[in-house]
LOTORLUM-887094 format. One record per residue: residue number from 1; y, z, x of N, C-alpha, C, CB in turn. Coordinates in steps of 0.001 Angstrom, whole numbers, plus 500000, padded with zeros to 6 digits. Glycine has a CB too. Layout:
! LOTORLUM-887094
ATOM    k      ny      nz      nx     cay     caz     cax      cy      cz      cx     cby     cbz     cbx
ATOM  NUM       Y       Z       X       Y       Z       X       Y       Z       X       Y       Z       X
...
END
This chain:
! LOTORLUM-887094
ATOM    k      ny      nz      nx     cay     caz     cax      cy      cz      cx     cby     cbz     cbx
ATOM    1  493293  482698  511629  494068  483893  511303  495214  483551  510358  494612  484549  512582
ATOM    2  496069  482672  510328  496879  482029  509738  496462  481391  508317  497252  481194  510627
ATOM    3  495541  480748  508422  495255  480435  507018  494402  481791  506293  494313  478947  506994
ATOM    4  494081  482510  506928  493700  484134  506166  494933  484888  505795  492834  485277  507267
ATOM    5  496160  484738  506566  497257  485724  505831  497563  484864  504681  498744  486147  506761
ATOM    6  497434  483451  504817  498095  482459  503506  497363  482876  502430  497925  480696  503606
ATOM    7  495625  482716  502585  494963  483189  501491  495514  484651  500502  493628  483400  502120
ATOM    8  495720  485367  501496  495806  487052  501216  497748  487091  500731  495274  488279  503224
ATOM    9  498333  486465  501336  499757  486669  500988  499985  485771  500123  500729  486598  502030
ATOM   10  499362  484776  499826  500263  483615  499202  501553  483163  499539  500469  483846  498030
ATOM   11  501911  483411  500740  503049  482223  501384  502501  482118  502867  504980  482794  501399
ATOM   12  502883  480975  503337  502748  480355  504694  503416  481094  505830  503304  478986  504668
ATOM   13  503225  481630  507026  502853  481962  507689  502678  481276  509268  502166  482246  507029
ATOM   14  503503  480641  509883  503500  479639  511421  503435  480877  512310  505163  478457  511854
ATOM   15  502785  480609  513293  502554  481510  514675  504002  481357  515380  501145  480844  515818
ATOM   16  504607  482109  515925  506089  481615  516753  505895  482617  518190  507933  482127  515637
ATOM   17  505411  483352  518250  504788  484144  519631  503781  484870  519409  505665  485093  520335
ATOM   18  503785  485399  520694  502147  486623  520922  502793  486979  521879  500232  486128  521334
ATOM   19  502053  488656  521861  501953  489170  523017  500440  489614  523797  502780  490196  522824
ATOM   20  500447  490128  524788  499411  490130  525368  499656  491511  526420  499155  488666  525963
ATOM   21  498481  492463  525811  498954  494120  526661  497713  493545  527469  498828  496211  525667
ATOM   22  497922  494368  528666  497365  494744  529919  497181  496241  529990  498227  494260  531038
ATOM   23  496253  496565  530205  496079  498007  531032  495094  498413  532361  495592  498945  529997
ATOM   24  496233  499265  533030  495322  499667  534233  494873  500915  534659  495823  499309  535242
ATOM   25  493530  501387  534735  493391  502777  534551  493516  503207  536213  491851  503214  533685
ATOM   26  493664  504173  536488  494044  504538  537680  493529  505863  538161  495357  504493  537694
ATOM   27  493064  506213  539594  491549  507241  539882  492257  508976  539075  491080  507481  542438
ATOM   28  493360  508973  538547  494004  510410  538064  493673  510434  536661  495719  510593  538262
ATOM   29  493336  509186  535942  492759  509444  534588  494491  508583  533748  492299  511705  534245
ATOM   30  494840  508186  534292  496206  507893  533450  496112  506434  533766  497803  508721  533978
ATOM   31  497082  506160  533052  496820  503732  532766  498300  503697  532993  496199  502585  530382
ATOM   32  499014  502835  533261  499499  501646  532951  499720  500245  532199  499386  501555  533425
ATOM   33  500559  500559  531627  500916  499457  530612  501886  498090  531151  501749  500257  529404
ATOM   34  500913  496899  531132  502149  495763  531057  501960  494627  529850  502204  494853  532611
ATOM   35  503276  494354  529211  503002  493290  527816  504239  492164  528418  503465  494204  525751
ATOM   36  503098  491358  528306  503460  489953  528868  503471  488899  527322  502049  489396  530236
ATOM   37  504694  488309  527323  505349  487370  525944  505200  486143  525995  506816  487400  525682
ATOM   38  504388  485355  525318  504032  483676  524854  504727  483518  523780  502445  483220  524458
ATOM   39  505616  482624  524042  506342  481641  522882  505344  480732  522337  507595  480668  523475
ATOM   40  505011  479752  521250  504053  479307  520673  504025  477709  520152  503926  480199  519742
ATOM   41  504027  477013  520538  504254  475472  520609  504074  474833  519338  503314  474781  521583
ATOM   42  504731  474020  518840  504072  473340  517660  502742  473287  517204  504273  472243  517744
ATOM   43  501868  472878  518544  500577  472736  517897  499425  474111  517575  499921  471721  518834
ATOM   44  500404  475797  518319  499910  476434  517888  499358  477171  519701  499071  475737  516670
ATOM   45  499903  476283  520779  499399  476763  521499  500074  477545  522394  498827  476066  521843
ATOM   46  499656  479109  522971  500869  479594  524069  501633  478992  525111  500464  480442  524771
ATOM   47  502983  478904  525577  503933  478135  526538  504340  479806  526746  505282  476683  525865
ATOM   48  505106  479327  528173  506217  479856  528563  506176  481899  528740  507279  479175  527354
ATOM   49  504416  482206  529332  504151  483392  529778  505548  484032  530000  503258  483322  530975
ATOM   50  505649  485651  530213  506772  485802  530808  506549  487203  530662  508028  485113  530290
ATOM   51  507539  488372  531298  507322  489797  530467  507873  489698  529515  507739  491046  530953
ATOM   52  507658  490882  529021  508347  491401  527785  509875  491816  527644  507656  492516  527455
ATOM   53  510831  491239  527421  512477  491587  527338  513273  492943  527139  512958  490898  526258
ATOM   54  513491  493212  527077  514737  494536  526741  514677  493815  525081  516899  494462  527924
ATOM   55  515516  492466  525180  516204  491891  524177  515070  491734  523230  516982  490607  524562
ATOM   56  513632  491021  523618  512795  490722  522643  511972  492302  522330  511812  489382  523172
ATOM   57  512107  493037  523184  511549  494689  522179  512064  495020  521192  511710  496072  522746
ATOM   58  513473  494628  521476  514650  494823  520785  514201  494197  519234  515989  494028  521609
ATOM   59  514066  492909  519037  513843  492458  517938  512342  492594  517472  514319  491227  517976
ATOM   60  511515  493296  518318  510030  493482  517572  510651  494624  517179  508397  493581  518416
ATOM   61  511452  495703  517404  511617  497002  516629  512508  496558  515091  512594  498236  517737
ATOM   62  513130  495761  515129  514145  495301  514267  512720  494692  513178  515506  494008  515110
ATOM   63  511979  493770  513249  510761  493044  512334  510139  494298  511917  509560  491918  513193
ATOM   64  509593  495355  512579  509050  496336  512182  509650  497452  511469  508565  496653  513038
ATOM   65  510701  497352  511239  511841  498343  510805  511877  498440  509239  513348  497823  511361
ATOM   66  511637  499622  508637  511620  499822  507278  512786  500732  506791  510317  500372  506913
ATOM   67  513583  500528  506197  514966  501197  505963  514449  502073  504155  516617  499577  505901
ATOM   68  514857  503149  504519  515432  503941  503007  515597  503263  501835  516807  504509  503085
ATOM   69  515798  503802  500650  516531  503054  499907  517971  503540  500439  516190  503218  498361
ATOM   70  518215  504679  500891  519859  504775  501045  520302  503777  502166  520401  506403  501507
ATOM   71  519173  503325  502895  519592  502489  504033  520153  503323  505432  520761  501532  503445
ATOM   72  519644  504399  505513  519986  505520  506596  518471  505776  506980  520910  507052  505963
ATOM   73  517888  505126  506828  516519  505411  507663  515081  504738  507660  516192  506640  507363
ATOM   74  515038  504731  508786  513766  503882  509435  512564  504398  510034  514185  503133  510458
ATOM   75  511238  503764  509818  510411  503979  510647  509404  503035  510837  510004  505008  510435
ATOM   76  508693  503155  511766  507550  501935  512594  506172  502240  511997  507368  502140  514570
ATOM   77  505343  501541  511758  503624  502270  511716  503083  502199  512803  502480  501621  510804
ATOM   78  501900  503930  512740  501632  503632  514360  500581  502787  514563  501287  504880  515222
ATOM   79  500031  501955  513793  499349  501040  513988  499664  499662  514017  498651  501218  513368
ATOM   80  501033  499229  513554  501950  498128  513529  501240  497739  512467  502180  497136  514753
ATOM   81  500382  497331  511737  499866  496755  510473  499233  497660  509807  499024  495673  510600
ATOM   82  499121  498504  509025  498056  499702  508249  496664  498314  507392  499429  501035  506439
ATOM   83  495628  498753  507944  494676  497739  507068  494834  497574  505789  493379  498043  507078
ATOM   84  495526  498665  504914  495575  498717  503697  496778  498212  502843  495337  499849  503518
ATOM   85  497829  497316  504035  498733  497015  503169  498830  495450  503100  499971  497704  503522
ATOM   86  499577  495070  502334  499152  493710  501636  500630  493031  501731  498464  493884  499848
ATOM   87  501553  493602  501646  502843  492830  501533  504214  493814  501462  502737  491898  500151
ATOM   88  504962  493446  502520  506777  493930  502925  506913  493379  503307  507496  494875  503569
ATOM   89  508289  493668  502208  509669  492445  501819  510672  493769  502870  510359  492108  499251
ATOM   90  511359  494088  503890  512528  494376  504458  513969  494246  503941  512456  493781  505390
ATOM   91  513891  493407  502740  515555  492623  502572  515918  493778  501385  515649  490437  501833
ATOM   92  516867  493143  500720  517252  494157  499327  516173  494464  498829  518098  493580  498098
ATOM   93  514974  493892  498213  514066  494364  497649  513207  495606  497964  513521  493513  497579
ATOM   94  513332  495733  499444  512857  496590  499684  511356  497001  499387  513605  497146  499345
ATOM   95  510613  496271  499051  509279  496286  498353  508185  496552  499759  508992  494612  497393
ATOM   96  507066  497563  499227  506120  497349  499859  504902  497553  499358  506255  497841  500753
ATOM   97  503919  496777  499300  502693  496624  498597  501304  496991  498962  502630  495508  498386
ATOM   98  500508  498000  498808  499253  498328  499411  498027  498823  498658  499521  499229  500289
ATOM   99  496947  498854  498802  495867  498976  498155  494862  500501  498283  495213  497761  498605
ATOM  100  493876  500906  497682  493272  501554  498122  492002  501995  497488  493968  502233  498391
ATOM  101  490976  502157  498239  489509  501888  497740  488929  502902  496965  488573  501681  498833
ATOM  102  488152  503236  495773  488111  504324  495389  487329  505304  495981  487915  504223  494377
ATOM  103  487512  506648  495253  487714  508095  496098  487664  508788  494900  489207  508426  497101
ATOM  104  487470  509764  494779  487213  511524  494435  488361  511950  495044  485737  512432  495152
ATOM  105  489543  512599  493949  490604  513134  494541  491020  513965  493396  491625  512137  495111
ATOM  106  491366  515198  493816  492062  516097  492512  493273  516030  491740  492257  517252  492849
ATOM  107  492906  515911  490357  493899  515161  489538  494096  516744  488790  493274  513540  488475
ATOM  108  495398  516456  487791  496275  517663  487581  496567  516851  486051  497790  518043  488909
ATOM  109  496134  518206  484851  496564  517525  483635  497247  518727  483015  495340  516817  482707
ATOM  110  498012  518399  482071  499250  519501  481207  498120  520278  480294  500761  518479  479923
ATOM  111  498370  521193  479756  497333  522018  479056  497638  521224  477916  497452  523729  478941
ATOM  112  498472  520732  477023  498467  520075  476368  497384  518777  475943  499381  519991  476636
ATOM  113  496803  518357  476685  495622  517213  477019  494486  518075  477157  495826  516225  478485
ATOM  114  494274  519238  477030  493105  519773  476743  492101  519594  478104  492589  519077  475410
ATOM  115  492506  518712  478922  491437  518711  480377  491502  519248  481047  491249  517948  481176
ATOM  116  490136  519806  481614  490491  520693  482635  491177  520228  484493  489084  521424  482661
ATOM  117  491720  520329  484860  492309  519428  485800  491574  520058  487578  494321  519588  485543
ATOM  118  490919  519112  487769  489908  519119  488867  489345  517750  489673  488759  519749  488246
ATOM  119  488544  517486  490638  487956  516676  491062  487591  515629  490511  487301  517061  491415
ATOM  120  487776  514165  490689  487558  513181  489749  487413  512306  490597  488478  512907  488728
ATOM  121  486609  511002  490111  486342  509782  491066  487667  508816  490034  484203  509036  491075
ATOM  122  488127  508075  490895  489195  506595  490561  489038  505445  490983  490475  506608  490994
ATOM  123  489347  504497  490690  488841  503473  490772  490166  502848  491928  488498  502825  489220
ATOM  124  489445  501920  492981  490585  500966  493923  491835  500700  493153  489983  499369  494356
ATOM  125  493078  500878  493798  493844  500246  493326  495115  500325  493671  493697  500348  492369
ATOM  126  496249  499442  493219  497104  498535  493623  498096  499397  493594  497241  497306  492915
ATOM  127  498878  499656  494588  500527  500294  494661  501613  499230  494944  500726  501458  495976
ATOM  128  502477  499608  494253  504023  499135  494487  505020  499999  494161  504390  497969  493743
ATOM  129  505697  500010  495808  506971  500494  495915  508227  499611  495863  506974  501130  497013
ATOM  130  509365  499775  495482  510417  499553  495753  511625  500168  495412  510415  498694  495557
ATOM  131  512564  500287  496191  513279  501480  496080  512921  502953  495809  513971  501225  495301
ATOM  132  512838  503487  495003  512661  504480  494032  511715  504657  493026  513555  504517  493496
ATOM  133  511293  503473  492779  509932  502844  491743  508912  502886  492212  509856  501477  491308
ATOM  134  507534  503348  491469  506995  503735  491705  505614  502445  490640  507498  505177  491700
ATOM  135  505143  501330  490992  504288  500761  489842  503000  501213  490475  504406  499016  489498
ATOM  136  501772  500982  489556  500343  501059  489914  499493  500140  488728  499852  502765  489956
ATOM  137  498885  499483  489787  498022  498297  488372  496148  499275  489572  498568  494945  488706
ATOM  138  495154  498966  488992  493563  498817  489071  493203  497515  489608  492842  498954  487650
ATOM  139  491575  497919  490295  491402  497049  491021  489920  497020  490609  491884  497241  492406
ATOM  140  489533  496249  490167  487765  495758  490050  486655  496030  491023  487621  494255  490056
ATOM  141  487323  495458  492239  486778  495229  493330  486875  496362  494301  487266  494115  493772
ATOM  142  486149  496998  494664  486132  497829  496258  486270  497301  497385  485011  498446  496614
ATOM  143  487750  496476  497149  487370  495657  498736  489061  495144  498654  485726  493924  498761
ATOM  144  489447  494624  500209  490929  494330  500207  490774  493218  498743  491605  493500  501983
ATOM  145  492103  493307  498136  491896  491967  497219  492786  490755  497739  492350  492274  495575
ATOM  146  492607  489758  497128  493162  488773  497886  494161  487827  496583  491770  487861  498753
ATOM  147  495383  487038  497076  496292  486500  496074  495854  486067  494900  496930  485550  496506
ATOM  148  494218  486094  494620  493878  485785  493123  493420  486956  491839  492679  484832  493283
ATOM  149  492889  488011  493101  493005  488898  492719  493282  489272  491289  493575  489165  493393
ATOM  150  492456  489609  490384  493213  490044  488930  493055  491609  488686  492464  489202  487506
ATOM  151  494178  492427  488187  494908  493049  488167  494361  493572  486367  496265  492346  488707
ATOM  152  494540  495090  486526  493774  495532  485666  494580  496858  485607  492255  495496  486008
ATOM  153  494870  497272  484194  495701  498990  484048  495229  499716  484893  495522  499942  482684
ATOM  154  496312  500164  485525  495965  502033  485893  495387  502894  484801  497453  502974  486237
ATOM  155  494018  503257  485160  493752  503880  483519  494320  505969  483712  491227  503618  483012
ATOM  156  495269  505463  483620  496014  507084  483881  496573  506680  482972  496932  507744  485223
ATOM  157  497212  508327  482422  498580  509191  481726  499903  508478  482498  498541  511219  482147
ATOM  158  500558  508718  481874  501972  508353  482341  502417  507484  482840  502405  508905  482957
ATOM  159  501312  505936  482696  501767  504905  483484  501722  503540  482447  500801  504802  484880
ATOM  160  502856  503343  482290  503346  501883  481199  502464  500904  481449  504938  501094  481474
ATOM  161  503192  499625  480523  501872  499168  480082  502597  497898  481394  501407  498774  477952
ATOM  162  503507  497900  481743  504187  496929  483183  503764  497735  484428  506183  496789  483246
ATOM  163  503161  498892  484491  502429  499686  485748  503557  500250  486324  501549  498759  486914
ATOM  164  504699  500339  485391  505681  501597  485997  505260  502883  485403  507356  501425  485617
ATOM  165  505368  503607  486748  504895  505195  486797  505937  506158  486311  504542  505681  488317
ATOM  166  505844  507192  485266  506871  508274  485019  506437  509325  485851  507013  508757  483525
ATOM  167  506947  509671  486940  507187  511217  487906  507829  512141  487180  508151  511133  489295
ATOM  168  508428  511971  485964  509555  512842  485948  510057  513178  486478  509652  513507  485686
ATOM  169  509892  514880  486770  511392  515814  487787  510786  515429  489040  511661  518006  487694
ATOM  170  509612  515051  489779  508724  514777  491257  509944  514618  492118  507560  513212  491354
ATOM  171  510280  515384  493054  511411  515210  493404  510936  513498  494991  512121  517181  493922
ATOM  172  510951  512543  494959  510619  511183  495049  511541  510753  496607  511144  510292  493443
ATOM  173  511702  512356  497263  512536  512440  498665  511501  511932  499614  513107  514069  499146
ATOM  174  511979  510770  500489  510973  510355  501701  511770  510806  503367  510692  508336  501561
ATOM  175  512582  511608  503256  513003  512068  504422  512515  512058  505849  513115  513016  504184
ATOM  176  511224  512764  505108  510245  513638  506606  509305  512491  506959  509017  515374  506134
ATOM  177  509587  511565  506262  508109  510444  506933  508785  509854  507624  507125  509268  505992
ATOM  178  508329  509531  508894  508277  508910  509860  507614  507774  510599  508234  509523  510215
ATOM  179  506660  506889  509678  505630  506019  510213  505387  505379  508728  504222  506838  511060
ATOM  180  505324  504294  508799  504621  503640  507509  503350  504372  506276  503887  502423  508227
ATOM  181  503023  504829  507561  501235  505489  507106  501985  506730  506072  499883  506470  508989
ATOM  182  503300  507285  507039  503287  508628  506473  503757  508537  505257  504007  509603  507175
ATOM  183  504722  507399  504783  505171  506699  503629  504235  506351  502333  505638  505522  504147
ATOM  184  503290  505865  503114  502483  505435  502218  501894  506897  501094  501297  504622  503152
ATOM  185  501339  507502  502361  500692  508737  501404  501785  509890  501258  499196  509479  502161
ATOM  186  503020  509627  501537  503853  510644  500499  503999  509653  499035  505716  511135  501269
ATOM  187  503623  508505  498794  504149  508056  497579  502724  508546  496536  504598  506210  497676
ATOM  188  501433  508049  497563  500433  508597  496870  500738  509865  496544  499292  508536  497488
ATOM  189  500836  510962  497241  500894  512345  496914  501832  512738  495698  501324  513055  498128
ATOM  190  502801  511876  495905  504002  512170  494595  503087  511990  493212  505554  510768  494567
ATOM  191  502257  511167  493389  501072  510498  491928  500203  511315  491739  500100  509066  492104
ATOM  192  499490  511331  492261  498182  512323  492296  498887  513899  492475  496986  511883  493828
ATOM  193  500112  514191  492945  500289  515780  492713  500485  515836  491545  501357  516558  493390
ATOM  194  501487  515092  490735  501958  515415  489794  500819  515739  488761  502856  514514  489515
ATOM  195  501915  516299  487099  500765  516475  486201  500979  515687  485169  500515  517805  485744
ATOM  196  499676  514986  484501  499064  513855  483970  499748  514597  482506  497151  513545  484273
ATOM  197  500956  513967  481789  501105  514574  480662  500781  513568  479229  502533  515127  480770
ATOM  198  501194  512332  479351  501262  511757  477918  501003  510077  478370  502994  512140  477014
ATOM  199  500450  510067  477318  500125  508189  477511  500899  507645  477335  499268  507362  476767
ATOM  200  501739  505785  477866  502368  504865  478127  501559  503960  477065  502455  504567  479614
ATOM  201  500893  503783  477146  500271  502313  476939  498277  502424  476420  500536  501367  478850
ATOM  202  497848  501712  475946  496543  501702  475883  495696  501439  477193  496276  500812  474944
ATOM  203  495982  502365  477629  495370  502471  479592  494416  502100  479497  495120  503857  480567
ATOM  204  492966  502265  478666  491777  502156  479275  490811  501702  477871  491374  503655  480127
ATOM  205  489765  500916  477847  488912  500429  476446  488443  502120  476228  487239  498964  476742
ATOM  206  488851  502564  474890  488207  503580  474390  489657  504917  474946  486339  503648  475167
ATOM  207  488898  505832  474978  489699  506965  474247  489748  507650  475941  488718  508049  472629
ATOM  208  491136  507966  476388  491538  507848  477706  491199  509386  477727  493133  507215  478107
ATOM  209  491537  510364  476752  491240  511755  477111  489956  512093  477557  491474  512554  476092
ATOM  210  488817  511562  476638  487210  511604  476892  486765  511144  478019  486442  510886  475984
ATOM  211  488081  510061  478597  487235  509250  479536  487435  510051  480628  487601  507707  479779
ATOM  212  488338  511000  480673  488730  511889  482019  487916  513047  481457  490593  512279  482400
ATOM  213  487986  514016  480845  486808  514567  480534  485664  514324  480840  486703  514594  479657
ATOM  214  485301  513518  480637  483584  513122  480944  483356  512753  482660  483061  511422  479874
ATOM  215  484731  512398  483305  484906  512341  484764  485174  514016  485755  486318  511276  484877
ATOM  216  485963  514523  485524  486399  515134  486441  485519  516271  486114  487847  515254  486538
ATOM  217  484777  516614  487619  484206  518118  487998  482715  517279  487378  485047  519961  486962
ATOM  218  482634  515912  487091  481298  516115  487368  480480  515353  488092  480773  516210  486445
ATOM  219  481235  514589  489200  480443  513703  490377  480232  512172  489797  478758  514439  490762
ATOM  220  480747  512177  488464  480368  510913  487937  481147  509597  488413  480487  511041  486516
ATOM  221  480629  508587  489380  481479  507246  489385  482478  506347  488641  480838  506598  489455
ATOM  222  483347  506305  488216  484480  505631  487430  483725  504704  486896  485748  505051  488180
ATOM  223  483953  504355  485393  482897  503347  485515  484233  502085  485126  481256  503602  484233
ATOM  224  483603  500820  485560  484883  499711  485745  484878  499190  484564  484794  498481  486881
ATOM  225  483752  499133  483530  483681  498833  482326  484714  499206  481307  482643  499228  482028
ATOM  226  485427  500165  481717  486587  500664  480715  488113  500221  481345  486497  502504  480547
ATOM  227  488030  499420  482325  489094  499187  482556  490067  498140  481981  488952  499132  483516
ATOM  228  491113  498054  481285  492093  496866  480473  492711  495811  481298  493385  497525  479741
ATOM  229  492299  495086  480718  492963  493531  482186  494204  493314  481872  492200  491582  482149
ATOM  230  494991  492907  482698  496151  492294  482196  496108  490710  482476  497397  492980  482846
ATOM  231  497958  490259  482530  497370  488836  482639  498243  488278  484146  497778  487757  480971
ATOM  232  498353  490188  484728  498443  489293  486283  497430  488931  487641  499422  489970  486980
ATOM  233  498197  488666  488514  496990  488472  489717  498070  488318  490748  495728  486961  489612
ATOM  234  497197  489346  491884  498101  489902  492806  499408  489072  493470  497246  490315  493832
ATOM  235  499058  487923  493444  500382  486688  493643  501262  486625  492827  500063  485289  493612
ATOM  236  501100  486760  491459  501751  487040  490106  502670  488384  490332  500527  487282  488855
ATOM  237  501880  489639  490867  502374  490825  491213  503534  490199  492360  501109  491934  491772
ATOM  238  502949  489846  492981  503884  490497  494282  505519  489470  494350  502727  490220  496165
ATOM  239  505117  488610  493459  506585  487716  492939  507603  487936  491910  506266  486516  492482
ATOM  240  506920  488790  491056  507715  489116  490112  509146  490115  490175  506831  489577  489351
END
């Protein structure tokens, strides 16, 4: 397990506890919960069983704790790890990093771009938050990627050629989320609501208007062949 987060994170990773839930179901249809705490020995092995603390809940809520950018607010995921995320930083940076596999989702373009704005397939790919920022790089692969990962344009409107996103006016408030998960897809939603107005950068091989044209409203698969590489890779990403 440990040398799989090293692969996937690119930094090291030592075991320092576990916990261990118990449940007991009982003849009314309702359980019982007990979580019993192993400290973790040099060589990796559990010592020193025990319950679970006041004090040490205390600091699993504190590790799990994601603050605002104003720093007035927090929340937990209800899954404690979302499968889809890849890397949070807690400190000033505030960064959190996650992926996502492609999908058919309704995209929104300015009449100006001449497309009609409807149903479209997209290709996997890479989010980064921090603070207020909003980046997005492409993903080759339909599958978690891992620290070698190479990193490929967002082939969208409005997204630079460093995978910072213009929202414009998107008003970019995370108030109402409450859970990691819910975080996650208000940042998606801020992207995909908005409307697709003007190109950043040479997003995609060939002519980016045609290429959404010839996509949306007609069931057609993204094709990966048009996608522009850059010259990072997700370890590259997530250090910079």
């Amino acid at each position: 397990m440990v040398e799989k987060l090293v692969e996937q994170l690119g930094k090291p990773f030592m075991p320092i506890s576990a916990l261990l839930i118990y449940r007991q179901h009982n003849n009314q249809g309702k359980s019982n919960c007990f979580v019993e705490h192993y400290d973790i020995d040099l060589n990796g092995h559990p010592i020193n069983a025990h319950p679970l603390t006041v004090h040490e809940s205390s600091q699993l809520i504190k590790a799990l704790h994601i603050a605002d950018s104003d720093g007035k607010k927090g929340f937990l995921s209800n899954t404690i790890i979302p499968e889809n995320l890849l890397y949070m930083d807690n400190g000033q940076q505030d960064s959190i990093i996650w992926y996502t596999r492609k999908m058919a989702i309704p995209l929104f373009f300015t009449d100006s771009l001449s497309i009609q704005s409807g149903i479209s397939s997209v290709p996997a790919l890479l989010w980064k938050v921090r603070g207020k920022k909003l980046s997005l790089f492409a993903l080759s692969a339909d599958k978690r990627p891992n620290v070698h990962s190479k990193l490929f344009k967002a082939p969208f409107f409005n997204v630079s050629d460093d995978g910072t996103v213009c929202l414009g006016t998107v008003n970019t408030g995370t108030k109402h989320t409450k859970t990691l998960e819910e975080y996650i897809a208000c940042w998606q939603d801020f992207f995909f609501n908005s409307r697709f107005s003007h190109l950043l950068c040479s997003s995609v091989k060939g002519n980016c208007v045609q290429l959404w044209k010839s996509l949306v409203g007609t069931g057609k698969p993204f094709p990966k062949k048009v996608l522009e590489p850059t010259q990072l890779s997700l370890h590259e990403f997530i250090n910079r």
